[in-house]
N, C-alpha and C positions, 0 to 999 in steps of 0.2 A: 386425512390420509386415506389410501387404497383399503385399508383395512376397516376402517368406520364407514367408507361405501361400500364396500363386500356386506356388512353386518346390515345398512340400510337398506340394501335390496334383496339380501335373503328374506327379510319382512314381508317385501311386494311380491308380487306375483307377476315378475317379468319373465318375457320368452330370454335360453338365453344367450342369443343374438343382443339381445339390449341390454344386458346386464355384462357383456363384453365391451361393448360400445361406452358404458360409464366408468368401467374399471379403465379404459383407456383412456377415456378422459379424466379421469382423475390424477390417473399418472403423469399425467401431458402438463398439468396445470401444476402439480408437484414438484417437477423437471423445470418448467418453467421458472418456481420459485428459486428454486435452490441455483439457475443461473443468474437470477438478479442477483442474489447474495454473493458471486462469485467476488474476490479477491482481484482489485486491477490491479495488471501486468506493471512492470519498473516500467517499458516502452509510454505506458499511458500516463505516468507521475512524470516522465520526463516531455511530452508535451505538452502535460497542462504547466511546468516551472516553465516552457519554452513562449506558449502562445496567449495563455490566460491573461486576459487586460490586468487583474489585478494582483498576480503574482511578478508581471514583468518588468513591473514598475522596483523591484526589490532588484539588487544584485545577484546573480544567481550566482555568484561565489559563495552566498549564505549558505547554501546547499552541499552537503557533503555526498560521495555517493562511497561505501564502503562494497567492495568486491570481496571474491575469496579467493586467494592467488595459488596455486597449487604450492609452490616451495614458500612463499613467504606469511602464510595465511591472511587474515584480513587485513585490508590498504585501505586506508579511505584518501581519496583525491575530490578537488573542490569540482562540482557540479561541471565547469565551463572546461576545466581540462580534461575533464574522462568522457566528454560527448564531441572535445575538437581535435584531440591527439590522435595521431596515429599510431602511437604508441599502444592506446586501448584500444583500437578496431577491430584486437582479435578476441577482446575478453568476450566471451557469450554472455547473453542479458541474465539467462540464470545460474550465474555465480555471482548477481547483484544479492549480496544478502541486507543491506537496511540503507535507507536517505533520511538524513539529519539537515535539521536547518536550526543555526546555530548547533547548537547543544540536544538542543531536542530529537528525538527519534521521531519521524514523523511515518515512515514506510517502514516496515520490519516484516520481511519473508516468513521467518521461519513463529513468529510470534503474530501474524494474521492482523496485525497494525497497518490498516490504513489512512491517515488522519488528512490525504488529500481530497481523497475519496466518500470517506465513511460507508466506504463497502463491504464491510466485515462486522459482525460485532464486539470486536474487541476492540474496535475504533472509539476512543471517543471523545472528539471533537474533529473539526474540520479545519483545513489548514486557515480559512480567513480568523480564524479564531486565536493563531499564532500571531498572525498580523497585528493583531490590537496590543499585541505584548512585547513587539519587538524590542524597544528598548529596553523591557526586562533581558531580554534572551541575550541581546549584543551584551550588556553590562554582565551580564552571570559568566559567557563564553571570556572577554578579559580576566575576570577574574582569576579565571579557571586557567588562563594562558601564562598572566602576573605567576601564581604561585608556581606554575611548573616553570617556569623562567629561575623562578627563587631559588627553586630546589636545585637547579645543574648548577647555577652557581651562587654558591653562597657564600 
C-alpha cells in the first residue's frame, strides 16, 4: 500500500522529487489492482452466454435474467426473450439485478457474485463448473416446477 511506501522511504534518504515519483507509483499499481478485481458488467455475462464456444452449445433459455421493474418489482424472463424482445429495449442494463441458469444464481449485482467471471471474490466457482453438473441442476429446477404445479392444484 501507499502507506508502507511512505514509511519505506522516510528510511532512505530521497530527494523529494523521488519519493513523489514512488508514492505515484504505488498508487498507480494500487489503481491498477483494484480494476482488475472490478465486477463484469450483465453486458459482458450476456456475450460471453452469446458468443463463448462452450456456453453456446447449452440452450440459452437455461438462463434467466431477473430485472427490477418499477411498478412490478422483480421479473425474471428467460435469457433469449429479454436480449430479443422489444418489449425490453427500454429496460436499462442497471436494473439487471441477478442471472440464473437453472436454479442457480450464477451473476448477483447487489451480492458481488460472479461465477461467469470470477471477478469478484465472493465468486466462487466459474460457470464451466456448473457445466459438469447440469443434469443435477435441470433435475433440481423440475422438481422445483413438479411441486409448485402441486400446490396450485391439488
Amino acid at each position: 500500500s501507499t502507506q508502507s511506501t511512505w514509511v519505506a522511504m522516510s528510511k532512505q534518504n530521497l530527494s523529494k522529487k523521488a519519493r513523489k515519483n514512488l508514492i505515484a507509483a504505488a498508487e498507480y499499481k494500487e489503481m491498477e489492482e483494484q480494476q482488475k478485481k472490478r465486477m463484469r458488467t450483465v453486458a459482458e455475462v450476456a456475450n460471453r452466454i452469446r458468443h463463448d464456444p462452450i456456453l453456446t452449445t447449452l440452450e440459452s433459455n437455461n438462463f434467466v435474467i431477473a430485472y427490477l421493474d418499477r411498478f412490478l418489482g422483480i421479473q425474471e424472463v428467460p435469457f433469449d426473450v429479454y436480449f430479443s424482445a422489444a418489449d425490453y429495449e427500454d429496460i436499462p442494463q442497471h436494473r439487471i439485478r441477478y442471472v440464473k441458469f437453472y436454479d442457480e444464481v450464477v451473476w448477483h449485482r447487489e451480492s458481488k457474485v460472479d461465477n461467469f467471471f470470477k471477478s469478484t471474490p465472493e465468486s466462487q466457482c466459474r460457470i464451466e463448473d456448473y457445466l459438469s453438473i447440469e443434469d443435477k441442476l435441470r433435475e433440481k429446477q423440475e422438481r422445483r416446477l413438479y411441486r409448485e404445479a402441486q400446490q396450485q392444484n391439488p
